[in-house]
C-alpha positions in Angstrom: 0.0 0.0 0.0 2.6 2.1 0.4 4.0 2.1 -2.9 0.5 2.7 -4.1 0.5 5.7 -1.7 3.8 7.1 -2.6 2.7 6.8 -6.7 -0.8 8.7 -5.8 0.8 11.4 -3.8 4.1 11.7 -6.5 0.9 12.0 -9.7 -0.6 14.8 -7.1 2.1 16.8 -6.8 2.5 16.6 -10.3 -0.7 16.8 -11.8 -2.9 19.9 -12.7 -6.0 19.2 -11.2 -5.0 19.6 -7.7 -3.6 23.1 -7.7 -6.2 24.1 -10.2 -8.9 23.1 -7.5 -7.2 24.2 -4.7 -6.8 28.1 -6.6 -10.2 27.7 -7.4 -10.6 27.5 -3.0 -8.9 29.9 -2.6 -10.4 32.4 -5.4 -13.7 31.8 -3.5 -11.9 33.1 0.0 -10.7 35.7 -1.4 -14.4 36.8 -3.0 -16.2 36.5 0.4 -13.9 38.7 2.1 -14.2 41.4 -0.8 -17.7 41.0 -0.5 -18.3 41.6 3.2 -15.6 44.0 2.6 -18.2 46.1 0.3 -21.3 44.9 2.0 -20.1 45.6 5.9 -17.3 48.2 6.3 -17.6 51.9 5.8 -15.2 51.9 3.4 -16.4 49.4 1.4 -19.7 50.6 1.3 -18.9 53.4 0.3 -16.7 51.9 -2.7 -19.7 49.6 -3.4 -22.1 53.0 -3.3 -20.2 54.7 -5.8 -20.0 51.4 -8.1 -24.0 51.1 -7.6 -23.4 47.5 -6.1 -25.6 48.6 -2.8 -28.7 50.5 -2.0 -28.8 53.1 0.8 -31.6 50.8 2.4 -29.2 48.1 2.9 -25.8 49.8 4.6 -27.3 49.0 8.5 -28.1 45.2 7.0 -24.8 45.2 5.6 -23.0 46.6 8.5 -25.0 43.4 10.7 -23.2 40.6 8.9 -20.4 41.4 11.0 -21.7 41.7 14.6 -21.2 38.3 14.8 -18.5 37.0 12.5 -15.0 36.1 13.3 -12.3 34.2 11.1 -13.9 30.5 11.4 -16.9 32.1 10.4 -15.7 33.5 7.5 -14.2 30.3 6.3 -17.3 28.7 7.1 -19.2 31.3 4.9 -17.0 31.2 2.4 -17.8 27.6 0.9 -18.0 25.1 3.4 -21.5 25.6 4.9 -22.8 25.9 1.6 -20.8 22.6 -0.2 -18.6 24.8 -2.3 -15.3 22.7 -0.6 -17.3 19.4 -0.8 -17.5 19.9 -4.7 -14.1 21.2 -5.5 -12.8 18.7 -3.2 -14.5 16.1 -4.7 -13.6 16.9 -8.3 -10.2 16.4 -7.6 -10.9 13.2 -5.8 -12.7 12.1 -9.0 -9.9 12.8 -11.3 -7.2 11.5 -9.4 -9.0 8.1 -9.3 -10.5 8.3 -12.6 -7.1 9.0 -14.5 -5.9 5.4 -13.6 -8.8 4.0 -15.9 -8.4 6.8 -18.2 -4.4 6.6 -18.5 -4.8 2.6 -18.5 -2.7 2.5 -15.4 -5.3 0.2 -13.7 -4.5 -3.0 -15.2 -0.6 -2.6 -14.6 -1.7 -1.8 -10.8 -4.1 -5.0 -10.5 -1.0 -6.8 -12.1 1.2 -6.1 -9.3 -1.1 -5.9 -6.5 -3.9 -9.0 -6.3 -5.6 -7.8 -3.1 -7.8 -5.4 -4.5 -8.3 -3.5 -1.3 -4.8 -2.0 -1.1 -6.1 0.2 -3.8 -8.8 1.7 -2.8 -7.2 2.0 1.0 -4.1 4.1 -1.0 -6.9 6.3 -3.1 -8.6 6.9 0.5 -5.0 7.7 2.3 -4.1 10.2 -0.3 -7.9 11.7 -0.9 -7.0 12.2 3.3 -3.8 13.7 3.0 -5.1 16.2 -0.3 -7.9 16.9 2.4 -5.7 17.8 5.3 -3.7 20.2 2.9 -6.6 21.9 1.2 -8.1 22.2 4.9 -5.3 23.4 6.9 -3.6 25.8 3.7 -7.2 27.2 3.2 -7.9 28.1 6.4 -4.1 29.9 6.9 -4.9 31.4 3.7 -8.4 32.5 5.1 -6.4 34.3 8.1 -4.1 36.0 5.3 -6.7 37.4 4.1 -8.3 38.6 7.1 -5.0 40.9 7.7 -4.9 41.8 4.3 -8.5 43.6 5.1 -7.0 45.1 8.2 -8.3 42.3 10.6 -12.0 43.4 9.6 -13.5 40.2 11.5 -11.1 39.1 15.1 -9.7 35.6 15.3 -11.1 32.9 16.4 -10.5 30.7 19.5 -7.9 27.8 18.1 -9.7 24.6 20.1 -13.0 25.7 18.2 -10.9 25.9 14.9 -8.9 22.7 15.8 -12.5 21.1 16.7 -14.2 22.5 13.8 -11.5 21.6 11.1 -11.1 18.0 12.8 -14.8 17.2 12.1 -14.8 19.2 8.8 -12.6 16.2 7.8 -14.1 13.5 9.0 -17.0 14.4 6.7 -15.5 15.4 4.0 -13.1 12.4 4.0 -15.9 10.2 3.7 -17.6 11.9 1.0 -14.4 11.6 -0.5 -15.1 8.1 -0.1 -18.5 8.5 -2.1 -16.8 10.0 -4.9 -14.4 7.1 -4.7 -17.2 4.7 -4.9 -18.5 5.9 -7.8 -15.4 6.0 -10.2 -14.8 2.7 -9.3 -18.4 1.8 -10.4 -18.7 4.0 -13.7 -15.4 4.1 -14.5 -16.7 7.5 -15.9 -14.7 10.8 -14.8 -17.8 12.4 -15.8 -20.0 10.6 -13.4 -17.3 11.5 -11.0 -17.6 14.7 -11.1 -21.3 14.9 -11.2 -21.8 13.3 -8.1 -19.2 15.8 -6.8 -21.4 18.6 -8.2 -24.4 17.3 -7.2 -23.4 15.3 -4.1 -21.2 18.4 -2.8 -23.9 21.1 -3.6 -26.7 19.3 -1.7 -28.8 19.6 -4.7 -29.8 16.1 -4.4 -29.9 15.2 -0.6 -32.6 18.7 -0.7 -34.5 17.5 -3.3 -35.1 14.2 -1.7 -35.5 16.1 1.4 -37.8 18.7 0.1 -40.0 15.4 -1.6 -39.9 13.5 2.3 -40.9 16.1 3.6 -44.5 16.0 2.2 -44.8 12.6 3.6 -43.2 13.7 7.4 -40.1 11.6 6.4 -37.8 14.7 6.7 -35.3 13.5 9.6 -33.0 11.4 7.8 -31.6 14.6 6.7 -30.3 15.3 9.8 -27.6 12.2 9.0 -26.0 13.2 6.1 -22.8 14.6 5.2 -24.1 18.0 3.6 -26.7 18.5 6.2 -23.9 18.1 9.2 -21.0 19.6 7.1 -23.7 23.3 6.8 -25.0 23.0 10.0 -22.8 21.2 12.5 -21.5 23.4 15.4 -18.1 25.4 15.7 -16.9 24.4 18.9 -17.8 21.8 21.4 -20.3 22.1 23.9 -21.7 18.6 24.4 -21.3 15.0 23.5 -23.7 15.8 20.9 -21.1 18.2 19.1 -19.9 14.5 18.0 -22.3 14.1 15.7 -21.0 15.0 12.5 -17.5 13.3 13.5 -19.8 9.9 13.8 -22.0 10.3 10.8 -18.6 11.3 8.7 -16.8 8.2 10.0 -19.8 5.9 9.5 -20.5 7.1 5.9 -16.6 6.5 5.5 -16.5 3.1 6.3 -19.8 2.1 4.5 -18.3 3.6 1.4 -15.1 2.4 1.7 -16.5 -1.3 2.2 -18.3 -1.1 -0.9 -16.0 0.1 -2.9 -13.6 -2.4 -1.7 -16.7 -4.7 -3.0 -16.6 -3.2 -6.5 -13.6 -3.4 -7.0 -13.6 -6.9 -6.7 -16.4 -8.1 -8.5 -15.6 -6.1 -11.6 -12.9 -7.3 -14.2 -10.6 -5.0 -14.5 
């Protein structure tokens, strides 16, 4: 596994896709802040005044989105609440797998390792260690940009961002594992990347939830990936605060496990 590892991480670091997605990240950081920049600060509002960008009706609402905000926030706000990271994230995960079908690297793997398993255990340990980078570079990029708009929101406590990030990963690590799942079934990097799209976005755990809903079958919601990725807490309180952790780690295994599956079954 090890080798497998050491190839996966080597085609990362030398591959496209993965800084493409991770400037892509950071593009979206940088828009929130010059957003609430215009929306929130006198001197933004006053830039986004002149540009016609805000009514006069709207500078006290503006000026609110701050009251509360810090720099976990922010990051929060700026694509992780709303499944902007899950997507991105997940597009690199699908093209990192799918490139070994696409490049025809998969038979000469399967050739030289028989236990099927060690695969998808090195696509998961280097879909982890892309997470932990995009995760930790992000957020120190987040802060950058914070003092770059002369600390316009203060800093947050580091055991809620340590907590927060932790259980940010669980989750998304097991999506991750989703994504896996279904390149190894399709084969297809376009299937990949939809179900990144539409698996990051929420657009289809809302639509069955919006459809459920009519029938009072609405809670299952509240154990999903988007649905504790948007609305799980920012720093512990109570064994509850767990949650997210336990649903990310369950939906990790049950993914991993069939994908293991798959890739068995299938010829290769």
């Amino acid at each position: 596994m090890f080798n497998l590892l050491c190839m996966d991480l080597y085609r990362i670091k030398r591959s496209k896709f993965a800084y493409v997605c991770f400037g892509c990240l950071l593009g979206v950081i940088f828009l929130s802040y010059l957003m609430v920049w215009l929306m929130a600060t006198p001197k933004g509002q006053e830039t986004a005044l002149k540009l016609g960008m805000l009514p006069l009706n709207e500078l006290e609402e503006g000026r609110a989105l701050l009251a509360e905000a810090d720099v976990l926030a922010m990051f929060r706000e700026s694509g992780m609440d709303g499944g902007m990271y899950s997507l991105i994230f997940g597009v690199a995960v699908a093209l990192l797998v799918c490139g070994d079908y696409q490049g025809g690297f998969m038979k000469n793997i399967m050739s030289l390792h028989r236990q099927r398993q060690v695969y998808i255990g090195s696509k998961l340990m280097a879909a982890g260690i892309l997470n932990f980078l995009y995760l930790a570079l992000g957020f120190a990029f987040n802060m950058l940009m914070n003092q770059l708009f002369q600390h316009m929101v203060p800093a947050s406590d580091w055991r809620a961002t340590l907590f927060y990030l932790g259980w940010a990963w669980v989750l998304t690590t097991g999506f991750a594992a989703l994504i896996i799942l279904l390149c190894v079934l399709s084969r297809s990097t376009t299937i990949g990347v939809l179900g990144a799209v539409f698996g990051g976005s929420g657009l289809i755990v809302m639509l069955l939830h919006s459809i459920t809903s009519q029938f009072h079958l609405g809670g299952w919601v509240e154990y999903t990936i988007y649905y504790n990725l948007t609305y799980g807490p920012s720093s512990y309180a109570s064994v509850g605060d767990l949650r997210g952790a336990a649903v990310g780690l369950a939906f990790l295994a049950l993914y991993s496990a069939a994908s293991v599956v798959a890739v068995r079954k299938r010829d290769i």
